[in-house]
C-alpha positions as CSV (number, residue, x, y, z in Angstrom):
1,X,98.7,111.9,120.5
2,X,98.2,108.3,120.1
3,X,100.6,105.4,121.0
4,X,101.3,102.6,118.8
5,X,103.5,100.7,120.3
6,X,107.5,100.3,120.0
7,X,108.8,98.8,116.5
8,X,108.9,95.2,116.3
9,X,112.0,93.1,116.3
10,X,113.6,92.6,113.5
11,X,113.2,89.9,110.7
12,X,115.2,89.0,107.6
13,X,113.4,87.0,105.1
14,X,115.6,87.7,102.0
15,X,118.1,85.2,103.3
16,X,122.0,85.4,103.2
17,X,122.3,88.0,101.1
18,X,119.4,90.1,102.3
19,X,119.7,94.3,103.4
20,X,119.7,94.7,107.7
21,X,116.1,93.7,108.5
22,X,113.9,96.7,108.5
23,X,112.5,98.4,111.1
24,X,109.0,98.4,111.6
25,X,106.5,100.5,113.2
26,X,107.8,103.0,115.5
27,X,105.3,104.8,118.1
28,X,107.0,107.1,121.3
29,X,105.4,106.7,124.8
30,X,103.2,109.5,126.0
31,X,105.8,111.3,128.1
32,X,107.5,115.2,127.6
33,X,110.0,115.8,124.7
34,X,113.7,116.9,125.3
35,X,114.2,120.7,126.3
36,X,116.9,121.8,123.5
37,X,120.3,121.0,124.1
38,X,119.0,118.7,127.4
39,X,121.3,116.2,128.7
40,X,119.4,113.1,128.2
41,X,120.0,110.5,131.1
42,X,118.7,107.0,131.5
43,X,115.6,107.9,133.7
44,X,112.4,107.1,133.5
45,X,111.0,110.5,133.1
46,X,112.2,111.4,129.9
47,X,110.8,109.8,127.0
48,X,110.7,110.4,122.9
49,X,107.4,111.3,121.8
50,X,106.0,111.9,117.9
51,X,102.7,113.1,117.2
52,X,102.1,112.5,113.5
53,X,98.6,114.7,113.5
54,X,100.9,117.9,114.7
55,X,103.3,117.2,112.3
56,X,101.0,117.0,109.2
57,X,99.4,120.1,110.4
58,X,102.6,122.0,109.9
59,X,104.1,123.5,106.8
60,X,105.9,120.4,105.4
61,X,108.3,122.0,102.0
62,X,107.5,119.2,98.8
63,X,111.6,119.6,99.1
64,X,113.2,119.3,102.0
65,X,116.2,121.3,102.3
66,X,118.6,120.5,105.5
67,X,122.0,122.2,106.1
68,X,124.1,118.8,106.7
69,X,124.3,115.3,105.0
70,X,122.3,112.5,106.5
71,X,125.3,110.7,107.5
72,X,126.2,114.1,109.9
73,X,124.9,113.7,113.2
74,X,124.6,117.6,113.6
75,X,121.8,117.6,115.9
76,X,123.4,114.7,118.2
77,X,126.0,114.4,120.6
78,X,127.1,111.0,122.4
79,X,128.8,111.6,125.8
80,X,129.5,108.8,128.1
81,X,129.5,109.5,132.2
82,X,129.1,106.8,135.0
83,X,129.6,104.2,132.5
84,X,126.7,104.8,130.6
85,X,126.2,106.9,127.5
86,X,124.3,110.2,127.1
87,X,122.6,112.0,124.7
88,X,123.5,115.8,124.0
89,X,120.4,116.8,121.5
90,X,120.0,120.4,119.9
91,X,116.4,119.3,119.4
92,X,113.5,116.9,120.7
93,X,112.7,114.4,118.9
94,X,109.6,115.3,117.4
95,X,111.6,118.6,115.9
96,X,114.0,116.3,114.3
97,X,111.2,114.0,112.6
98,X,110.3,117.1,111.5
99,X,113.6,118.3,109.8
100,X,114.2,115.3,108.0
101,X,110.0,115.1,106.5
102,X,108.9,116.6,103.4
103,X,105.2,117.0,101.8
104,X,104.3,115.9,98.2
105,X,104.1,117.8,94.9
106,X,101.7,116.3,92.1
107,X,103.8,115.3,88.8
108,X,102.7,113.6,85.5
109,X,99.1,114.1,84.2
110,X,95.9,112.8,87.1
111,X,94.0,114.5,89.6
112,X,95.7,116.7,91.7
113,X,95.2,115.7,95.4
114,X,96.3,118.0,98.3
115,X,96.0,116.3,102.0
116,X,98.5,115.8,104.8
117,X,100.4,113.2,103.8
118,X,103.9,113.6,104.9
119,X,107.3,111.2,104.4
120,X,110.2,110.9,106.8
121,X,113.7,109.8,105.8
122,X,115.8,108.0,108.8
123,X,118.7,110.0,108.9
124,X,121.5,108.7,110.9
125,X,120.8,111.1,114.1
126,X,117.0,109.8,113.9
127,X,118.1,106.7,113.6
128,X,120.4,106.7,116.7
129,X,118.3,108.7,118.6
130,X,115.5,106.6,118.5
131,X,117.4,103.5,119.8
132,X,116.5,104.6,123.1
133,X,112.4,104.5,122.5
134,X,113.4,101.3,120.8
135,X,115.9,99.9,123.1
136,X,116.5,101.6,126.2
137,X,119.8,102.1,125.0
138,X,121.0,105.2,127.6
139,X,120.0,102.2,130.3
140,X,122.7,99.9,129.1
141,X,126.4,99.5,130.3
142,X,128.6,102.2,128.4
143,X,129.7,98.8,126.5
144,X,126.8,97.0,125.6
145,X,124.9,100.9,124.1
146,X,128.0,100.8,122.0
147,X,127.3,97.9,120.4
148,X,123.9,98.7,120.0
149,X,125.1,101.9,118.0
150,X,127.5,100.3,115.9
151,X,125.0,97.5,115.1
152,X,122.5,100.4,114.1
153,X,125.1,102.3,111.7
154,X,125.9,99.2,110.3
155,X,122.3,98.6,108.9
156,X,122.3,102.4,108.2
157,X,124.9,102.4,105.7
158,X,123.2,99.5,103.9
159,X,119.7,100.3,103.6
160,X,118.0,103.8,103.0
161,X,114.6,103.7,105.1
162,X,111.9,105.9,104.4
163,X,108.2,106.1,105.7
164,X,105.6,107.7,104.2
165,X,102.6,108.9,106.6
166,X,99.6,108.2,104.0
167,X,96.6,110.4,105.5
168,X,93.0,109.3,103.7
169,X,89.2,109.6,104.2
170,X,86.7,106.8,105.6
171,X,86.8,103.8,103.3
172,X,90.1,104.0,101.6
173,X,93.0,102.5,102.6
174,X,96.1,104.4,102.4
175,X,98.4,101.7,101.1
176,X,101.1,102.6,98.6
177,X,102.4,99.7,97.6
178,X,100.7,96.4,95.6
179,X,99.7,95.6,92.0
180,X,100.0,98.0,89.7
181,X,101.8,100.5,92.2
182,X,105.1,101.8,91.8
183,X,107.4,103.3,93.8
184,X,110.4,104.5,92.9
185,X,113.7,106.1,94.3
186,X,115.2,109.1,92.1
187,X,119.3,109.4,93.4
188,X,121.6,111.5,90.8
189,X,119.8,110.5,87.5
190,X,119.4,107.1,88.6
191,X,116.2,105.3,89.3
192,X,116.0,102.3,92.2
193,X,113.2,100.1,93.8
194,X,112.1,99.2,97.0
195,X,114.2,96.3,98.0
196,X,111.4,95.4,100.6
197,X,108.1,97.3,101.6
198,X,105.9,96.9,104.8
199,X,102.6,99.3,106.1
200,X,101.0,99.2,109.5
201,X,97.5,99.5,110.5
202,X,95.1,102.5,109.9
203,X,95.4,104.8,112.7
204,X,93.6,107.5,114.1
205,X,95.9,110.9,114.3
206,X,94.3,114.0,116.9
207,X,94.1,117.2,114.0
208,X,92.8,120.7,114.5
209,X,89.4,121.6,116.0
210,X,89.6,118.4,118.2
211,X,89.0,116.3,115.5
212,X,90.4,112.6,114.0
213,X,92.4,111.8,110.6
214,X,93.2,108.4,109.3
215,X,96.9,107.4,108.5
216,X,98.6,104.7,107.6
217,X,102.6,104.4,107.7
218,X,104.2,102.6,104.8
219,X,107.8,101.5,105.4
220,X,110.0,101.7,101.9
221,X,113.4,100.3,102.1
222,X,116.0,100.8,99.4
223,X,119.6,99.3,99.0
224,X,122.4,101.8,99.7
225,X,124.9,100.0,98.1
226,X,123.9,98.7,94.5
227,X,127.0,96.5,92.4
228,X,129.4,97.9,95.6
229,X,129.0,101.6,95.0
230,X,127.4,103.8,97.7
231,X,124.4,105.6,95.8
232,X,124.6,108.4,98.3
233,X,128.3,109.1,97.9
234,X,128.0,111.9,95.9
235,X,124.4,112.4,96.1
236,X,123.5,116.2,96.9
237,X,119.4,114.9,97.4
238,X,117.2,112.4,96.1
239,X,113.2,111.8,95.8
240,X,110.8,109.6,96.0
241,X,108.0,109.3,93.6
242,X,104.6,106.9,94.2
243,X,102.1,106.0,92.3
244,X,99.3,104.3,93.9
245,X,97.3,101.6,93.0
246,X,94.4,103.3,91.1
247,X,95.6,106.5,92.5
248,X,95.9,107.9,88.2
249,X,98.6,110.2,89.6
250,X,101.7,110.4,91.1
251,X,103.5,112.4,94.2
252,X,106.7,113.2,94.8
253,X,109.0,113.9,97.8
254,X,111.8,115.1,97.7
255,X,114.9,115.6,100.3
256,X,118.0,117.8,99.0
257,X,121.3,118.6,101.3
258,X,123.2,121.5,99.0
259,X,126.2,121.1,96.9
260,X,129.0,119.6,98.5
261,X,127.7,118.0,101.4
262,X,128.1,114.8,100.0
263,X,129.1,111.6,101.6
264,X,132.3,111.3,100.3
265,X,133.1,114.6,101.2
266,X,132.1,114.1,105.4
267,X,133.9,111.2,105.6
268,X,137.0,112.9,103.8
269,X,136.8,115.8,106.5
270,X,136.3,113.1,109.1
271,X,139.7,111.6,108.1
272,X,141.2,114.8,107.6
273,X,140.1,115.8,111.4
274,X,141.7,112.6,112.4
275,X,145.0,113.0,111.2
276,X,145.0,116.5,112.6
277,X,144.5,115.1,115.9
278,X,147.3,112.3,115.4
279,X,149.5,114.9,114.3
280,X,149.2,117.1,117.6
281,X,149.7,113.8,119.8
């Protein structure tokens, strides 16, 4: 596993009426993952760790099918105790990368390519959870971590963030966006683009047989909220589709949440949950 350093503050060069500033590159310190349902406290010793060579080794679905809406934070609890918050996880952090990454399919006429190129979409629980790589945010006062959460929700319900983990052979350079490229977001019939792209360096990534693979991560960020509508309100899934410059071709990933698990409908059963408790007060 190689480290790459912790994402990069945060800019905003699209002015007053820009998205949240992206996040950039996000790497994990070398450290042990979180034993399921482990109480995560502010020490030292536990730290949030990815390795992107495992996870393109595993059996990635072209659709990814998860059980919840990204706006559920199924696999996250936040507890607070000593006046700090704590994080009550039914999965490290690697295993939740995983859930929410899916492989490629080829679409459209071109050569057929195959490889280990994976793409991750930051969910709400990945997002949170991966303010305390970013921030230390289990260190802070009970107060202050709040903050931080809110602030980090905020950006989430504005901008839909998705990387893709572009694996490629000596001499090319794994870069999805540019001239002639074209990347597209595919969300209930409707088509949307990037609102702002970034991509890291070429990395090395540790694969089977003790060998290396080259990877770069592109960053793809897409407005949530286009003319004052939510896309994902009453989204059930949605893909991405890229094609490369001179890559003839194009792949698509695709995420999909089932029928019903819509936006609109968690936060209706979130309401609904709260009036029940008011009406037992």
């Amino acid at each position: 596993m190689l480290n790459a350093g912790l994402r990069s503050n945060r800019r905003n060069p699209m002015g007053a009426f820009a998205l949240p500033p992206p996040r950039s590159s996000l790497r994990w310190l070398l450290g042990a993952c979180l034993a399921a349902m482990a109480l995560v406290g502010c020490g030292g010793g536990n730290t949030y760790s990815v390795d992107e060579g495992k996870i393109s080794q595993r059996f990635l679905p072209a659709e990814r099918t998860v059980d919840h809406h990204p706006d559920s934070v199924k696999a996250l609890t936040i507890a607070a105790a000593d006046g700090k918050i704590q994080f009550e996880v039914e999965r490290d952090f690697e295993s939740l990368t995983e859930k929410w990454s899916a492989s490629f399919q080829n679409i459209g006429t071109g050569p057929s390519i195959r490889d280990r190129t994976y793409a991750t979409f930051w969910s709400l629980e990945l997002s949170l959870m991966s303010l305390q790589p970013e921030r230390g945010v289990l260190s802070l006062r009970e107060e202050q971590a709040r903050d931080v959460l809110d602030e980090r929700r905020k950006e989430y319900a504005e901008t839909i963030h998705i990387d893709v983990y572009w694996f490629v052979g000596r001499g090319r350079d794994g870069i999805i966006t540019g001239p002639s490229a074209r990347t597209e977001l595919h969300v209930g019939g409707n088509t949307y683009r990037p609102v702002q792209s970034d991509h890291g360096p070429l990395r090395e990534a540790f694969v089977a047989g003790g060998e290396t693979a080259l990877y770069r991560r592109n960053s793809l960020y897409f407005s949530r909220r286009v003319e004052g509508t939510d896309i994902l309100a009453d989204a059930s899934g949605m893909k991405l589709r890229v094609r490369r410059t001179g890559g003839g071709g194009r792949q698509e990933f695709a995420w999909r949440w089932g029928e019903g698990n819509t936006a609109r409908g968690l936060k209706k059963g979130v309401r609904d949950d709260d009036a029940g408790r008011s009406s037992r007060r």
